[in-house]
LUMTIPA-611694 format. One line per 5 residues: number of its first residue (from 1); their letters; for each residue x, y, z of N, C-alpha, C. Coordinates in steps of 0.02 Angstrom, whole numbers, always signed. Example, Ala and Ser with C-alpha at 12.3 -4.5 7.8 and 13.67 -1.06 7.14 Angstrom:
<kegus>
1) AS) +660,-284,+390,+615,-225,+390,+660,-165,+390 ~ +642,-112,+354,+684,-53,+357,+645,+2,+394;
</kegus>
This chain:
<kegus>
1) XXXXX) -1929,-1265,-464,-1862,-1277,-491,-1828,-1212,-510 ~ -1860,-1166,-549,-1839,-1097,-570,-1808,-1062,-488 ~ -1847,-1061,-468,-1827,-1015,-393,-1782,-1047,-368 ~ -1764,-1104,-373,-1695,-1142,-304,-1656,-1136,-369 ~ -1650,-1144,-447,-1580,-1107,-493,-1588,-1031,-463;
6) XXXXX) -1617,-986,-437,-1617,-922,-454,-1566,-906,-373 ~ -1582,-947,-328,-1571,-966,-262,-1506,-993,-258 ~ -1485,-1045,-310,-1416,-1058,-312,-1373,-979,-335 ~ -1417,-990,-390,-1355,-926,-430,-1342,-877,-388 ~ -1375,-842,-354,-1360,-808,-303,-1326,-801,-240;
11) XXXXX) -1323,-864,-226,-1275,-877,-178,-1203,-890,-198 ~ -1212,-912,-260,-1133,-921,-312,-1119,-857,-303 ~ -1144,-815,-324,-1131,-732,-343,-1100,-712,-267 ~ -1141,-718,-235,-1121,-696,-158,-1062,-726,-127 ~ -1057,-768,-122,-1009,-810,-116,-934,-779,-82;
16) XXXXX) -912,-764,-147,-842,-712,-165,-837,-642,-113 ~ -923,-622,-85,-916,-551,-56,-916,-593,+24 ~ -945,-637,+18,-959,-678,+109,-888,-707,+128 ~ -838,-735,+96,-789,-773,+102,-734,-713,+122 ~ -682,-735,+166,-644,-700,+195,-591,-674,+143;
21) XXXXX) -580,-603,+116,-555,-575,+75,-474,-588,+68 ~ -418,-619,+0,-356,-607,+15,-343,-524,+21 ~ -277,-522,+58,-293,-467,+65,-243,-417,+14 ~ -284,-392,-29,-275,-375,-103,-228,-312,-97 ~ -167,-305,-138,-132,-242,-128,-143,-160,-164;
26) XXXXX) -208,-194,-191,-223,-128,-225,-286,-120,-229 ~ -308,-49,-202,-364,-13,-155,-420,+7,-238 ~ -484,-27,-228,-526,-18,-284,-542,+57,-259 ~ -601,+107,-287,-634,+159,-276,-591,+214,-243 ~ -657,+252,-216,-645,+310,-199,-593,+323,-121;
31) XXXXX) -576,+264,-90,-549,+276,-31,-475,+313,-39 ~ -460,+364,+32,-389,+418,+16,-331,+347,-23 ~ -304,+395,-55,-227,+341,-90,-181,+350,-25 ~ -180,+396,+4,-146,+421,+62,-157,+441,+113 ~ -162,+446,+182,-171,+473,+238,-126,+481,+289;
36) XXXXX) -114,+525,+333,-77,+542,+377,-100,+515,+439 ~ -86,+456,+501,-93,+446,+551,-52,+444,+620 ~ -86,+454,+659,-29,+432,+723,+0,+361,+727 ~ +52,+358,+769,+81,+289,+757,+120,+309,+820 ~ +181,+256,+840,+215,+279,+905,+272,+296,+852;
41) XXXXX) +264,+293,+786,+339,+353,+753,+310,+405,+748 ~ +263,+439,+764,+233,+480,+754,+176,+491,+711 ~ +182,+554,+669,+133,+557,+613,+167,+497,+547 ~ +153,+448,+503,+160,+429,+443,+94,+421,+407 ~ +137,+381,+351,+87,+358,+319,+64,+310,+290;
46) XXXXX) -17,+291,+303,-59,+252,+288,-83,+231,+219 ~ -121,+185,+182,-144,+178,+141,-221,+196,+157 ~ -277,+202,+111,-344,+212,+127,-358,+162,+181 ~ -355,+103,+184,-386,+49,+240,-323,+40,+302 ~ -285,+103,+313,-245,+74,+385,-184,+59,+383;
51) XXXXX) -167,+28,+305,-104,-27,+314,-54,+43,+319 ~ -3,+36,+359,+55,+65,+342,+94,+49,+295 ~ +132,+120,+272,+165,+119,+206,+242,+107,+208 ~ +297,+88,+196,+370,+95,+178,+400,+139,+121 ~ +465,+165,+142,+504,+154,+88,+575,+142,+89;
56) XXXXX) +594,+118,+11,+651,+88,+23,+720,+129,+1 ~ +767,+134,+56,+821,+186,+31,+873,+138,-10 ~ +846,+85,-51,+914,+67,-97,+842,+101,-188 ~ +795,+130,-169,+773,+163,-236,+799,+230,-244 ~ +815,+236,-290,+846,+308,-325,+815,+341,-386;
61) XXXXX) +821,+389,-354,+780,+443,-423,+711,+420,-435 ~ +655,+397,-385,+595,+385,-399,+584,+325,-432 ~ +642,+271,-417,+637,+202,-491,+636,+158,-427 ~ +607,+102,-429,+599,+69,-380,+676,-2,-397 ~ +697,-18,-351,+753,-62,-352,+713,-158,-321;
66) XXXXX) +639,-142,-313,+624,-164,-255,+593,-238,-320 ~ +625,-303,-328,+583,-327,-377,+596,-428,-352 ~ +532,-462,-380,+586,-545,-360,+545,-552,-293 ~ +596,-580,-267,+601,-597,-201,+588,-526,-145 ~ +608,-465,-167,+589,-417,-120,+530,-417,-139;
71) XXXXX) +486,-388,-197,+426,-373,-199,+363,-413,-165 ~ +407,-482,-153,+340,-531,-118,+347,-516,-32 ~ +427,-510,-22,+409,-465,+43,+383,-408,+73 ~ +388,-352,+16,+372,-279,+23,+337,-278,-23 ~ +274,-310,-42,+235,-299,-83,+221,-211,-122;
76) XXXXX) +209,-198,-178,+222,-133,-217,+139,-110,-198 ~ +144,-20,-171,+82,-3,-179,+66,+44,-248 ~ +5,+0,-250,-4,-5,-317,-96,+60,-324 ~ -104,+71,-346,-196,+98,-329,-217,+109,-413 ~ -279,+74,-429,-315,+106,-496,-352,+181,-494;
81) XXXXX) -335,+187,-519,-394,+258,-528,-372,+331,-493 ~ -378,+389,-481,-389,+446,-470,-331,+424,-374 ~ -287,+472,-388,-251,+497,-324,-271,+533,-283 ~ -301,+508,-206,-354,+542,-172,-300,+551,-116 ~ -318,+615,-97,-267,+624,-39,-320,+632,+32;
86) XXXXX) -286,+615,+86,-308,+596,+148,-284,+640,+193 ~ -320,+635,+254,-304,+689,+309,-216,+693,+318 ~ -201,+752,+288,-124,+770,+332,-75,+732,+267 ~ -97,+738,+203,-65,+707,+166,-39,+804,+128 ~ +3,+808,+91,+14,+853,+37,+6,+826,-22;
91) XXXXX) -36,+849,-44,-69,+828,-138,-11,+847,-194 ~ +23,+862,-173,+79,+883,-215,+140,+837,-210 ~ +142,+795,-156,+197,+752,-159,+190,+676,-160 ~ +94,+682,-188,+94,+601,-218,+100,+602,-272 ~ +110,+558,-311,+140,+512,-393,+142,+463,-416;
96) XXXXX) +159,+442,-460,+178,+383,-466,+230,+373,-516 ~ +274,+331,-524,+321,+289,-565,+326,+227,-579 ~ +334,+235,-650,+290,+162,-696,+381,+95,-682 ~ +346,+56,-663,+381,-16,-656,+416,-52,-698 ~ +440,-98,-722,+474,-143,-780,+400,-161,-811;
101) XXXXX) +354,-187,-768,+271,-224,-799,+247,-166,-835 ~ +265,-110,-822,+197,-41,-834,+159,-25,-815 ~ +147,-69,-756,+124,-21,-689,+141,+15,-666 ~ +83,+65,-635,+110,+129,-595,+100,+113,-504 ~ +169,+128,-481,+169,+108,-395,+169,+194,-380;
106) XXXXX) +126,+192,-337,+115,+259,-280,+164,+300,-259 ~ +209,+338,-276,+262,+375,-232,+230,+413,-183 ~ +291,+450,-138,+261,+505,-97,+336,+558,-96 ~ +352,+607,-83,+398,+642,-132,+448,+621,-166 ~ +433,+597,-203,+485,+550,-252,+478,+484,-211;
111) XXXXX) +484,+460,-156,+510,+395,-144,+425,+305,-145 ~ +464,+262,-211,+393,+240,-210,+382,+187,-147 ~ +334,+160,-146,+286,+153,-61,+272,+83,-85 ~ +271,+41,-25,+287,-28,+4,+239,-57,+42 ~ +198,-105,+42,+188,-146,+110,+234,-180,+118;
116) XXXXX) +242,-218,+207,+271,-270,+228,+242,-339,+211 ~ +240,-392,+201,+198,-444,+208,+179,-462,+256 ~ +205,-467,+317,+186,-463,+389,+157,-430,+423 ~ +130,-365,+407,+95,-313,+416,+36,-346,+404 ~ +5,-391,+456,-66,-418,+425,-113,-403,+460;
121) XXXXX) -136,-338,+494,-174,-292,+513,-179,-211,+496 ~ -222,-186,+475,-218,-116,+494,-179,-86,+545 ~ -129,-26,+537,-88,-1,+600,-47,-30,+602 ~ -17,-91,+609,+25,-141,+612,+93,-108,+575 ~ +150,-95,+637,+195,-76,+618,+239,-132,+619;
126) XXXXX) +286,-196,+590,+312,-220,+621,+385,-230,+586 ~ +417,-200,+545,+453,-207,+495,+511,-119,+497 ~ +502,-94,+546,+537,-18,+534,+569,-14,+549 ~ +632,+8,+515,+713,+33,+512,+731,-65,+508 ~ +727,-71,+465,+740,-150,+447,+811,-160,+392;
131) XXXXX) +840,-195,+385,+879,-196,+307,+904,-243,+292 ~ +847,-253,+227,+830,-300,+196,+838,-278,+117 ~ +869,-338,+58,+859,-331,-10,+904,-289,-2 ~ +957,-274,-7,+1028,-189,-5,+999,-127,+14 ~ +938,-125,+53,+949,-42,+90,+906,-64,+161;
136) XXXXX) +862,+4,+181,+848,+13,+248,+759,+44,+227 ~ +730,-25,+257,+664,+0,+254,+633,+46,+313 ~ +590,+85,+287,+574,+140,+346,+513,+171,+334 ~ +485,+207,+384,+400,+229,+386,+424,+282,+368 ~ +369,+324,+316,+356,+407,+298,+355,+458,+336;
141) XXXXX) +365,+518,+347,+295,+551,+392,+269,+620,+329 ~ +230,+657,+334,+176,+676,+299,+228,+738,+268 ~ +317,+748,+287,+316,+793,+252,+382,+753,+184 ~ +362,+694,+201,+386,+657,+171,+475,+636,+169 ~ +498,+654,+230,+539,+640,+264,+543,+556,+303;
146) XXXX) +610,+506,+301,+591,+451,+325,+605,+438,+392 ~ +587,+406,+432,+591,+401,+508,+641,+378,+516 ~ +709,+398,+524,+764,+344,+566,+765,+332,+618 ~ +717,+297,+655,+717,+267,+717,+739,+207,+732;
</kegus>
């Protein structure tokens, strides 16, 4: 009896890591906060696991405008812990700026950083030069310039 409770509990525990993950907007540990990849806009940028990043030209002065109904579209990137920079990133032009909640969302020179909701793969560009919520969403590239393509 002891060993099939010890046998349940364990599979309870496991459970949560076997089951297909939502896919969470904010990156636990040590993985880059940022990375520089190829894309067919060229070089931008990535989050640690792939996702491509946005930003939105109706934010000003580093304050995000993006809240409601946008934020569930352009979900806010968000990261706990230590700002790790990634291949082809400049360590000097990540940041962050604290929200209405008091959270801190990710900038990259001044401008703060976005998923799409539709973006539901790694790489997955599908949302660029879009305009949506009063401005024009658009991919990074590493010198933190936005792609008008």
């Amino acid at each position: 009896m002891h060993s099939r409770l010890l046998i349940v509990l364990a599979a309870a525990l496991a459970a949560p890591a076997l089951a297909p993950a939502a896919r969470s907007r904010e990156l636990p540990g040590p993985a880059p906060t940022l990375s520089a990849k190829s894309s067919r806009y060229g070089r931008i940028l990535f989050d640690g696991r792939g996702d491509v990043l946005y930003a939105f030209t109706k934010d000003r002065r580093g304050r995000s405008n993006c809240y409601g109904a946008c934020a569930k579209t352009w979900p806010v990137y968000y990261k706990k812990g230590a700002l790790v920079t990634g291949n082809g990133v400049r360590p000097g032009l990540v940041g962050t700026t604290k929200r209405r909640n008091g959270r801190r969302q990710i900038t990259y020179a001044g401008r703060p950083l976005y998923y799409y909701v539709g973006d539901r793969k790694p790489g997955r560009i599908s949302c660029q030069n879009v305009v949506e919520f009063g401005g024009r969403w658009l991919v990074v590239r590493p010198n933190g310039k936005l792609v008008r393509s």
